[in-house]
Short mmCIF file of the C-alpha atoms (twelve columns), coordinates in Angstrom:
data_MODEL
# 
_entry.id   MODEL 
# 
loop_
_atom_site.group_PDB 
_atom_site.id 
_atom_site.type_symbol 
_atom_site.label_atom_id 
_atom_site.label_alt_id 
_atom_site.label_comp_id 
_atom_site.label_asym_id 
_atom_site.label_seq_id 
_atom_site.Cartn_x 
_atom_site.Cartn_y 
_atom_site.Cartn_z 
_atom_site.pdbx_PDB_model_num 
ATOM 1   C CA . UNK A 1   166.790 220.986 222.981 1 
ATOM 2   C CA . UNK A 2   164.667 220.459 219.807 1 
ATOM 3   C CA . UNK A 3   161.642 222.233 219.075 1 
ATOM 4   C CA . UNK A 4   159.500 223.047 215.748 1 
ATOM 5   C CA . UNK A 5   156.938 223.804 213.921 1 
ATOM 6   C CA . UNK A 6   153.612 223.013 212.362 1 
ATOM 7   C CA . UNK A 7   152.417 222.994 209.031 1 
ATOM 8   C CA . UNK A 8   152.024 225.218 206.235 1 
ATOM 9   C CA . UNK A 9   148.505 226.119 204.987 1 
ATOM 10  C CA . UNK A 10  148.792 225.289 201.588 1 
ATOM 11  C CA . UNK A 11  145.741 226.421 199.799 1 
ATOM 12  C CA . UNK A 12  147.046 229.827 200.594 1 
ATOM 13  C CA . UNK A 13  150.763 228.842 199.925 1 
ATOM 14  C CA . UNK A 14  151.716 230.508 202.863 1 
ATOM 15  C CA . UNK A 15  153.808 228.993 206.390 1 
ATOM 16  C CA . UNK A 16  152.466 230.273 208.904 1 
ATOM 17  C CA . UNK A 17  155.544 229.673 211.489 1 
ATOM 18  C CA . UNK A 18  159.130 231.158 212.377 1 
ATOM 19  C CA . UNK A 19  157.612 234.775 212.149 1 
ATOM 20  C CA . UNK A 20  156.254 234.436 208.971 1 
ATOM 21  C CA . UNK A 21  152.632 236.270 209.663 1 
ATOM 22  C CA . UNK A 22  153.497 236.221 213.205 1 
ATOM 23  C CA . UNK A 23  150.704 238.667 214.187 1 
ATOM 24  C CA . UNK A 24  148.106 235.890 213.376 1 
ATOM 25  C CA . UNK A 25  150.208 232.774 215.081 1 
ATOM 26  C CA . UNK A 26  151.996 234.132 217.495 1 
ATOM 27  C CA . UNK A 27  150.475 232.733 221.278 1 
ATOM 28  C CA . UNK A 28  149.525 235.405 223.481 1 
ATOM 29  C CA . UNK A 29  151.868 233.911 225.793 1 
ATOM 30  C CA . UNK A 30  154.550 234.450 224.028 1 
ATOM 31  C CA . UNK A 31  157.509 232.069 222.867 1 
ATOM 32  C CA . UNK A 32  159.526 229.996 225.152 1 
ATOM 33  C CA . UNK A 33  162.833 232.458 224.296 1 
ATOM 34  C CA . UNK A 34  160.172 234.845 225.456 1 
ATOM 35  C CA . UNK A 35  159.560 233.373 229.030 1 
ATOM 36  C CA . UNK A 36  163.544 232.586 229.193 1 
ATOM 37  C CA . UNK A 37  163.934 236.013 228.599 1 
ATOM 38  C CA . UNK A 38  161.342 236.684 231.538 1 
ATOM 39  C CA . UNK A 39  162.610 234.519 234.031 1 
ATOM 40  C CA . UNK A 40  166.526 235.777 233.244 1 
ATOM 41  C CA . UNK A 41  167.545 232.230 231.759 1 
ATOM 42  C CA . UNK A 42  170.352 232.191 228.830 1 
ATOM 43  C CA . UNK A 43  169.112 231.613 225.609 1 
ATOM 44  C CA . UNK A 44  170.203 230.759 222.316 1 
ATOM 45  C CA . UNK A 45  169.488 228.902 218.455 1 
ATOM 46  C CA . UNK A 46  170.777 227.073 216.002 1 
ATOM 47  C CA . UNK A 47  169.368 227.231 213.623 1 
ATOM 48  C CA . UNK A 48  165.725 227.645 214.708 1 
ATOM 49  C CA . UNK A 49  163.886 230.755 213.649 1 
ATOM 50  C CA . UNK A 50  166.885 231.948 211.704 1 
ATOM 51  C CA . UNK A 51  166.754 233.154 207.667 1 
ATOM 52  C CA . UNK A 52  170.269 232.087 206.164 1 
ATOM 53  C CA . UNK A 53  172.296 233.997 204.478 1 
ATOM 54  C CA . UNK A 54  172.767 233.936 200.661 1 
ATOM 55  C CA . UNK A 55  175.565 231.733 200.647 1 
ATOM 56  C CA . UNK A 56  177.182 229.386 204.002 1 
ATOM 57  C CA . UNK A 57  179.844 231.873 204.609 1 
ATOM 58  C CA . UNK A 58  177.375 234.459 205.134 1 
ATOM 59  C CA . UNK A 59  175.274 235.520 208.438 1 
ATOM 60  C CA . UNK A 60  171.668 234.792 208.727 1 
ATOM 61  C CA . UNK A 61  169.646 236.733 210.665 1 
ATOM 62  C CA . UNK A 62  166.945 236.589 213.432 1 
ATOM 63  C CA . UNK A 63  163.235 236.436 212.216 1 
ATOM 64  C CA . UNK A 64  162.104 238.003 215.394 1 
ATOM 65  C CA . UNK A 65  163.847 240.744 218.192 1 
ATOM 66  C CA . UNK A 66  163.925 238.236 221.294 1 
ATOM 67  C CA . UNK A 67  166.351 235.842 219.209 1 
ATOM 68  C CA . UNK A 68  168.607 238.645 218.250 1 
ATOM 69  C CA . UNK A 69  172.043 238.459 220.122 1 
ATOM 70  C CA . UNK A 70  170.821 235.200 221.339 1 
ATOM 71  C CA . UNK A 71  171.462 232.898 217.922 1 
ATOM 72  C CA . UNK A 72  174.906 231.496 216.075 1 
ATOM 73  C CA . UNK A 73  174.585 233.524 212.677 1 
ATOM 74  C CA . UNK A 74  176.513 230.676 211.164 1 
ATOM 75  C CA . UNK A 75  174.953 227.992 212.134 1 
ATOM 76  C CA . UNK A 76  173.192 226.942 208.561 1 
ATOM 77  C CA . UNK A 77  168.921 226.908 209.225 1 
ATOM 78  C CA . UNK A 78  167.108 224.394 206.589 1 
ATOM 79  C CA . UNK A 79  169.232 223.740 203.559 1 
ATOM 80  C CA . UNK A 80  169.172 220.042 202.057 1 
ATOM 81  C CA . UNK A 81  172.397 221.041 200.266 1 
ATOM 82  C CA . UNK A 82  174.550 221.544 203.418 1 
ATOM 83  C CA . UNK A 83  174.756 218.362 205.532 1 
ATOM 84  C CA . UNK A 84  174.419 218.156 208.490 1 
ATOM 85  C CA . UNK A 85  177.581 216.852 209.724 1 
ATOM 86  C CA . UNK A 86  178.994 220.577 209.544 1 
ATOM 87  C CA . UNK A 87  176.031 221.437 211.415 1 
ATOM 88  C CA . UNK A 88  177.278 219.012 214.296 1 
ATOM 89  C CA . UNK A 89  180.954 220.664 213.651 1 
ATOM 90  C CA . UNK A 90  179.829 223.986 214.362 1 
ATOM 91  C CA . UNK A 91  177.930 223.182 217.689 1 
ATOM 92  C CA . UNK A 92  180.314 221.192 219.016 1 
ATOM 93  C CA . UNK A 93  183.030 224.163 217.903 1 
ATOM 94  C CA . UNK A 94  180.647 226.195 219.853 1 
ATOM 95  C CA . UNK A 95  180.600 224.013 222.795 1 
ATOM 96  C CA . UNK A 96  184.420 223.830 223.504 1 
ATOM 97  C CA . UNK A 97  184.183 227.502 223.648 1 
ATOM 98  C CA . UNK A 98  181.154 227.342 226.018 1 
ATOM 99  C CA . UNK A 99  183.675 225.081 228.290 1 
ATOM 100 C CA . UNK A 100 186.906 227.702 227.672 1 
ATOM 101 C CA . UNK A 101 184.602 230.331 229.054 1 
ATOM 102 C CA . UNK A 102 182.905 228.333 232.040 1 
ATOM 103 C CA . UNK A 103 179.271 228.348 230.957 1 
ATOM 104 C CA . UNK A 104 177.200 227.884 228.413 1 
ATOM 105 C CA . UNK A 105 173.372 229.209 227.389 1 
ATOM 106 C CA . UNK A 106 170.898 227.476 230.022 1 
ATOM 107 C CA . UNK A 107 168.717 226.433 227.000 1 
ATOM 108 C CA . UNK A 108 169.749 225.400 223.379 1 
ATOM 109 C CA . UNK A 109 167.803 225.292 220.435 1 
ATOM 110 C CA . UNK A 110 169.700 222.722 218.044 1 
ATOM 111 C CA . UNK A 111 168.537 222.034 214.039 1 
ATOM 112 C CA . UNK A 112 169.211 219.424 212.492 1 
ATOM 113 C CA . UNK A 113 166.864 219.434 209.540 1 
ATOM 114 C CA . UNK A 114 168.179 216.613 206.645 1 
ATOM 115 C CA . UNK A 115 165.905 213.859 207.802 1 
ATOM 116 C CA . UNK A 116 163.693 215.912 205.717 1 
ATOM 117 C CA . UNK A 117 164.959 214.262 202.969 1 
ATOM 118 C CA . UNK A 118 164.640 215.699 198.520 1 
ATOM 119 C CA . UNK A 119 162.857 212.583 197.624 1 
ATOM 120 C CA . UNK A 120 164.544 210.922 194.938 1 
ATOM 121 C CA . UNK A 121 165.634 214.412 193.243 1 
ATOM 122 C CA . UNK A 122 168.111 213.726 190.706 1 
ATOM 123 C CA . UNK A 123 171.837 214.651 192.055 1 
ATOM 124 C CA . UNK A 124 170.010 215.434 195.567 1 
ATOM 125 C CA . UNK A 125 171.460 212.675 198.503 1 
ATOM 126 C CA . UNK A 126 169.287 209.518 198.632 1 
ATOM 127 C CA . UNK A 127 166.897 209.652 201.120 1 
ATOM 128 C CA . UNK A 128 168.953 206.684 203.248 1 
ATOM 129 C CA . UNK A 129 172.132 208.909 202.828 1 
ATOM 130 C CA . UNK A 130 170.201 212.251 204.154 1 
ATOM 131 C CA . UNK A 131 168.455 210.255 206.991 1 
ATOM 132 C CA . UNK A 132 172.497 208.462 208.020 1 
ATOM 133 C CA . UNK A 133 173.516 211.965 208.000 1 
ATOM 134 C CA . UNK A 134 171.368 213.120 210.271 1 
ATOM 135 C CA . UNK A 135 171.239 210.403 212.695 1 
ATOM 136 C CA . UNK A 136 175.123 210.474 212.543 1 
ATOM 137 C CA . UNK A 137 174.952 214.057 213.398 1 
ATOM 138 C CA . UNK A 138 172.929 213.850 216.397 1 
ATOM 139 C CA . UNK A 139 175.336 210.879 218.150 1 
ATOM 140 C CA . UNK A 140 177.941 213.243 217.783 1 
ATOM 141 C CA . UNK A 141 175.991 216.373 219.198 1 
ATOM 142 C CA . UNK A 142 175.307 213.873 221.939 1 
ATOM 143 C CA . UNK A 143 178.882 212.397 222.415 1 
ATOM 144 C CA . UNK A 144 180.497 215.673 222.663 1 
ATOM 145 C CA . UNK A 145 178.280 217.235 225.217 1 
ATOM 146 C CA . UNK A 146 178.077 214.051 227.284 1 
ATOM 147 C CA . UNK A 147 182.135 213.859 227.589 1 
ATOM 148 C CA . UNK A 148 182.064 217.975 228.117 1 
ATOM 149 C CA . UNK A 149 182.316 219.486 231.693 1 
ATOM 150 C CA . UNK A 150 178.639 220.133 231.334 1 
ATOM 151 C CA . UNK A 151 176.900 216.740 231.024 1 
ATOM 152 C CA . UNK A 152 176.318 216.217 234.834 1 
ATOM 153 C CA . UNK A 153 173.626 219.186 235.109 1 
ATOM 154 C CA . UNK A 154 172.351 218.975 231.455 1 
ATOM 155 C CA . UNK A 155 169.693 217.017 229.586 1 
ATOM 156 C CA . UNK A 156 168.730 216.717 225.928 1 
ATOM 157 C CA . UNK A 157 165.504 216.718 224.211 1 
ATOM 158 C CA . UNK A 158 165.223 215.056 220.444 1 
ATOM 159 C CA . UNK A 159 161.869 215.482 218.728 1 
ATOM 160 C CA . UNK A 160 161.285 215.146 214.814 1 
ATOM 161 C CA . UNK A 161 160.168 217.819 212.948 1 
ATOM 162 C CA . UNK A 162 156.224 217.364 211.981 1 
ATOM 163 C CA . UNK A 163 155.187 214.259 212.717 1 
ATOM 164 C CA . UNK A 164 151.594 214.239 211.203 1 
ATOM 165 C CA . UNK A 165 151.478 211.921 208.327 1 
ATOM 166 C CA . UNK A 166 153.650 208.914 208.274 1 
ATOM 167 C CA . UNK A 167 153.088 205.094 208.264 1 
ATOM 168 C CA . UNK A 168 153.302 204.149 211.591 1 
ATOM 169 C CA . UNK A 169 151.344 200.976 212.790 1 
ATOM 170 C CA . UNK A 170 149.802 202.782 215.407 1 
ATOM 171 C CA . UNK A 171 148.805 206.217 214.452 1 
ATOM 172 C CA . UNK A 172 150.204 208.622 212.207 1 
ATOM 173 C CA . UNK A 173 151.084 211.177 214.474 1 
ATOM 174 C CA . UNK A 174 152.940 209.381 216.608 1 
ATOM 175 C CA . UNK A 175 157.162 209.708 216.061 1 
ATOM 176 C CA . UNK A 176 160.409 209.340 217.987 1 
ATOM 177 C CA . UNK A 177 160.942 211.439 221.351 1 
ATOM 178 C CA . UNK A 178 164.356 210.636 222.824 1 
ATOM 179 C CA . UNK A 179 165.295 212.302 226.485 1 
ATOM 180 C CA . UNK A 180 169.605 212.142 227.021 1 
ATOM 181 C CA . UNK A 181 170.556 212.937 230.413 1 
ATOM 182 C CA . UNK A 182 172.901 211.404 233.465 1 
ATOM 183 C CA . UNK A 183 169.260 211.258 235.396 1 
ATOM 184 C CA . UNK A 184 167.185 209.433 232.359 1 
ATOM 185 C CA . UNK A 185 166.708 205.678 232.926 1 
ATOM 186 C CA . UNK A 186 168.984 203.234 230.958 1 
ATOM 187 C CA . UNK A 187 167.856 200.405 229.754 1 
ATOM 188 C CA . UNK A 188 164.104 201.001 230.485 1 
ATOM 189 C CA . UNK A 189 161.184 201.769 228.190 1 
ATOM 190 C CA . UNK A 190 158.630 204.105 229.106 1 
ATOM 191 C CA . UNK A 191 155.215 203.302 228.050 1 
ATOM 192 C CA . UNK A 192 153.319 206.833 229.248 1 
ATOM 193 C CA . UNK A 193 151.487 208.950 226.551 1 
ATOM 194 C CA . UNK A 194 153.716 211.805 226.529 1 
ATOM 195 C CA . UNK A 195 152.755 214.248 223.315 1 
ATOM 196 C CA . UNK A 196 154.922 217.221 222.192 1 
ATOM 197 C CA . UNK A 197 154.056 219.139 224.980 1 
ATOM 198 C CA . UNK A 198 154.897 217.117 227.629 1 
ATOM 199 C CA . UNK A 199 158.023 217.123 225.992 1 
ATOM 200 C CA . UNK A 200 157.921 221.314 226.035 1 
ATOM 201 C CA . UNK A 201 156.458 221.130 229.721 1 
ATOM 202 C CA . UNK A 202 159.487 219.543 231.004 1 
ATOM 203 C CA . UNK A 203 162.073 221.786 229.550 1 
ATOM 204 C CA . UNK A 204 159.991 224.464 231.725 1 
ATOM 205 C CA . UNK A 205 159.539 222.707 234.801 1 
ATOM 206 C CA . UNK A 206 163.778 222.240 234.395 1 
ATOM 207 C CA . UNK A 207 164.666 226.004 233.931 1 
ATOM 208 C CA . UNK A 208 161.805 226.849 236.230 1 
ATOM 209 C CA . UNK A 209 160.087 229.071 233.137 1 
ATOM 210 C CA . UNK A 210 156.141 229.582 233.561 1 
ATOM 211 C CA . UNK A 211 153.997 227.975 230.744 1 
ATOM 212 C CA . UNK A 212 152.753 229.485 227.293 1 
ATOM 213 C CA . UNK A 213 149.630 228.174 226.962 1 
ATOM 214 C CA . UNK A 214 147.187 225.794 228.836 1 
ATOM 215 C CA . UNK A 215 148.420 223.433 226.345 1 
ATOM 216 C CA . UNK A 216 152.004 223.348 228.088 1 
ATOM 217 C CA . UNK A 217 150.565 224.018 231.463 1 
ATOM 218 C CA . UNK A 218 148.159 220.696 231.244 1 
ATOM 219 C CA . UNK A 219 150.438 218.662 230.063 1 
ATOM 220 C CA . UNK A 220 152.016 215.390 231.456 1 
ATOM 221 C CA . UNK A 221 155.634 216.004 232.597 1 
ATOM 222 C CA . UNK A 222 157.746 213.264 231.240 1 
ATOM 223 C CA . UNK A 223 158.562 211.956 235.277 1 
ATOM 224 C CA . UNK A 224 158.685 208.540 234.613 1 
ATOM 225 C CA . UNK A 225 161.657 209.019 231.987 1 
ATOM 226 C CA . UNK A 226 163.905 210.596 234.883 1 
ATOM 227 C CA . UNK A 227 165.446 208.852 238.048 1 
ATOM 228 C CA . UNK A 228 167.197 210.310 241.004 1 
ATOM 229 C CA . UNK A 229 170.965 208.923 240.609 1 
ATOM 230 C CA . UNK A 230 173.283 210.184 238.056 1 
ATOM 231 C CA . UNK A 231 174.497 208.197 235.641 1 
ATOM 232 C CA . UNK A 232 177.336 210.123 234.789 1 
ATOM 233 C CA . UNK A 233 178.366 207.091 231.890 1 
ATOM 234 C CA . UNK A 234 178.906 209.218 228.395 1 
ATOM 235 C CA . UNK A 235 177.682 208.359 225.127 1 
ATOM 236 C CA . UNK A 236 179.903 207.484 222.065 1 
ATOM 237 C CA . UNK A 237 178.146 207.605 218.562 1 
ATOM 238 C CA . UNK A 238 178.382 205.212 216.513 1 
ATOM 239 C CA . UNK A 239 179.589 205.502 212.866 1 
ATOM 240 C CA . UNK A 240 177.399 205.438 209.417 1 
ATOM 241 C CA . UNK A 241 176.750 202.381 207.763 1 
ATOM 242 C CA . UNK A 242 175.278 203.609 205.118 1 
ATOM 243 C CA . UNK A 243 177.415 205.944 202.242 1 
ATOM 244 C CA . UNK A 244 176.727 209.709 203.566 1 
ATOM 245 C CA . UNK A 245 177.362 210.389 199.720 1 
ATOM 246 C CA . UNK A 246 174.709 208.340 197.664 1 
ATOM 247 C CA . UNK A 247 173.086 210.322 195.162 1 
ATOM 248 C CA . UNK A 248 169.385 209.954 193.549 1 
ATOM 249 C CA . UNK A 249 169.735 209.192 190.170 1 
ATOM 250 C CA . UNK A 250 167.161 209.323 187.030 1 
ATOM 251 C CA . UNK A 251 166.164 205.173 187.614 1 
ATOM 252 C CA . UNK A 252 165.268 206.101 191.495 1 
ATOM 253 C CA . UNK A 253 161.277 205.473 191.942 1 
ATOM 254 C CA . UNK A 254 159.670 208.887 191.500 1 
ATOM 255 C CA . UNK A 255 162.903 210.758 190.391 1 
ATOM 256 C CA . UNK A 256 160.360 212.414 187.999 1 
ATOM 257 C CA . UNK A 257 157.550 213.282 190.311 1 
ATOM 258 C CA . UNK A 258 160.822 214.356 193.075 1 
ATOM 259 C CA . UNK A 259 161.463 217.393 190.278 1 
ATOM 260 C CA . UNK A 260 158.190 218.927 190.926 1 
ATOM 261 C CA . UNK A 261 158.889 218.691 194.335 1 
ATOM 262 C CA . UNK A 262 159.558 222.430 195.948 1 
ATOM 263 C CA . UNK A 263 162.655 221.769 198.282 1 
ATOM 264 C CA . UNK A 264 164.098 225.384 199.146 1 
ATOM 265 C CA . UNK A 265 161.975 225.469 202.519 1 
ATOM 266 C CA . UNK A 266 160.822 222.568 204.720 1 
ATOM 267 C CA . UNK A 267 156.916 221.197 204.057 1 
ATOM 268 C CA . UNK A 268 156.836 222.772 200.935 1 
ATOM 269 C CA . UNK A 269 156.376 219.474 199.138 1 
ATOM 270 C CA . UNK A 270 153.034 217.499 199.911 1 
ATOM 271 C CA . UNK A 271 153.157 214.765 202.553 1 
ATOM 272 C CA . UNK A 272 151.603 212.221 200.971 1 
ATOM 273 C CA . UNK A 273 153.208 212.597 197.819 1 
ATOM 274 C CA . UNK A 274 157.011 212.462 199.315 1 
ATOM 275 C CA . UNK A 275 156.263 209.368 201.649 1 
ATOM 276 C CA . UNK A 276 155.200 207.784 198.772 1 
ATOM 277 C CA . UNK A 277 158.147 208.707 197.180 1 
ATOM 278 C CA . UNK A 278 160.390 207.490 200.399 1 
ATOM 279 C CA . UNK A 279 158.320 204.574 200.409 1 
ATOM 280 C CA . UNK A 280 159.200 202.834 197.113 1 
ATOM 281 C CA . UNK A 281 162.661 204.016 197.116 1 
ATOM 282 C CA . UNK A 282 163.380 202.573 200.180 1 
ATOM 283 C CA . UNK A 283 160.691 199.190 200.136 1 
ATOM 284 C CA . UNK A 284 161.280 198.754 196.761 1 
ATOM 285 C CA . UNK A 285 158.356 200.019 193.621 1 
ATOM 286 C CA . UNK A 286 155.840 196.616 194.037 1 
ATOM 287 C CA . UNK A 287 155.699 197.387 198.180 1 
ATOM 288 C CA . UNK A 288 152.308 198.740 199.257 1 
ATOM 289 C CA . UNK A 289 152.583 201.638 201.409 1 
ATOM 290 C CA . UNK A 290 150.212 201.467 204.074 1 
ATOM 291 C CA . UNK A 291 147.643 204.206 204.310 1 
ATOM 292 C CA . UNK A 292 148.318 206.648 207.553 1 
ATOM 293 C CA . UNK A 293 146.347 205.307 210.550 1 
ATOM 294 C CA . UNK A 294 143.990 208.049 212.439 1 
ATOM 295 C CA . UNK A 295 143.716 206.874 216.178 1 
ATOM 296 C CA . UNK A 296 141.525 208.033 218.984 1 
ATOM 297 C CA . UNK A 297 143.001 208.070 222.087 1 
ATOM 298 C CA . UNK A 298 140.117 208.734 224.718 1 
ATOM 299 C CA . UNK A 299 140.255 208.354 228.632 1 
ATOM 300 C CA . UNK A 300 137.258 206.477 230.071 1 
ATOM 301 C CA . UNK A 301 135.405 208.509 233.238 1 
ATOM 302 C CA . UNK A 302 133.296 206.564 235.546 1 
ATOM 303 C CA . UNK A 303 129.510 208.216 235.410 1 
ATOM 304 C CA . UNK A 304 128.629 209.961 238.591 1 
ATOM 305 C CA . UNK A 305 125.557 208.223 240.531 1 
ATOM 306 C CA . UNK A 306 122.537 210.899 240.892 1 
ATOM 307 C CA . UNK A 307 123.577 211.066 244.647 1 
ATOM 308 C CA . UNK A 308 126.931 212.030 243.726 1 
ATOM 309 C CA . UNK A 309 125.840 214.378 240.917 1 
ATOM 310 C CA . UNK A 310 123.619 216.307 243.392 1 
ATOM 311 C CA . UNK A 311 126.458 216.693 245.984 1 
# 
């Protein structure tokens, strides 16, 4: 259901993404709302692609024409101020209509953006309390639609926004992909390297859309996350344990360096800079944060014999 963006370019201080300069990024193939709109499949986002309004009781509005009738104009897009549990309110408000009316959109573009995190702004929410938020968000996204009428013939697709540059043991562009669905195995881990676009390449395969790119067409299918039987079991989140309300205050490990720190619009602020940040706050200021690790991942090919090269 999730699905986002790169990076800005910041020498230029310009994001290039969510039709800002979209006659340079956009893909010739279009987006996937594009090949929904194609194929005849319902549409519709949350959030994604969508320029708020001044204030939460106002509309925001579309950033390109294939979104327009197809998005909730008050569903809040990236705002750190606005958590993210009203976020979950509104889509799940959203979803008993869906079930009142008998259907809902085929696919559903769902933002939840707070895991973002200010840092350790002064008066902003702790990054622990932003984080709770939005985990506690998501297991109630996931609760309601597994214990609506549609959870038999519906699957969900978590991804987090940008993973590029965080300290992860293994490499630093590797992050959390979670698949929900009656058909996904319980209880099993699976070990395939999937990337973002195997991720994208399944949601087409489901709604029977054509690929964007070679990227998407090329990509592994995540099969091995999906069995045959329903398990029709629902899900039932699990409450914070953190306090949703902690706020950063002026002792907080780089509460000074956190001001500086642009937070109107996602990736504003540098990436190294605000994991540092994270880092100390959370591991404490004497805990060396590991530097990002860079990994290769190549696939070994058996060399031809000459006899086989000249067949």
């Amino acid at each position: 259901m999730l699905s986002y963006r790169g990076s800005p370019t910041k020498k230029l201080n310009i994001y290039v993404s969510e039709g800002n300069f979209d006659a340079i990024a956009r893909p010739a193939g279009g987006y996937i709302w594009d090949r929904c709109a194609e194929a005849g499949v319902s549409y519709r986002s949350y959030g994604e692609w969508i320029e708020n309004g001044k204030t939460p009781k106002d509309p925001g509005k579309a950033r390109v024409k294939a979104l327009e009738g197809h998005f909730d104009p008050y569903f809040r897009s990236f705002d750190l101020n606005y958590p993210d549990q009203k976020r979950a309110d509104r889509f799940i408000e959203e979803l008993k209509r869906f079930e009142k009316e008998g259907e809902m959109p085929r696919l559903q573009i769902l933002r939840l953006p707070n895991d973002h995190t200010a840092g350790t702004q002064v008066g902003k929410h702790t990054p622990i309390a932003l984080v709770a938020d939005n985990d506690l968000a998501l297991g109630r996204v996931v609760e309601a639609v597994s214990h609506s009428k549609f959870w038999r013939d519906t699957a969900i697709f978590v991804v987090e926004d940008d993973a590029q540059n965080g300290s992860d043991h293994v490499d630093a562009h590797r992050t959390v992909a979670l698949v929900i669905s009656p058909y996904t195995k319980r209880g099993q881990v699976d070990s395939s390297l999937y990337s973002t676009t195997s991720m994208l390449r399944t949601m087409e395969l489901i709604l029977a859309l054509a690929p964007m790119t070679q990227f998407d067409a090329a990509a592994r299918p995540m099969y091995n996350s999906f069995q045959v039987t329903a398990d029709l079991r629902p899900y039932d989140h699990v409450p914070a344990q953190v306090d949703l309300n902690e706020k950063n205050t002026a002792t907080a490990w780089g509460a000074k360096l956190s001001e500086k720190f642009d937070l109107t619009r996602e990736d504003a602020v540098d990436d190294l800079l605000l994991n540092e940040v994270i880092w100390h706050s959370i591991r404490g200021p004497n805990s060396k944060m590991p530097a990002p690790v860079r990994a290769a991942f190549v696939v070994p090919h058996v060399k031809k014999d000459k006899k086989d090269d000249d067949d």
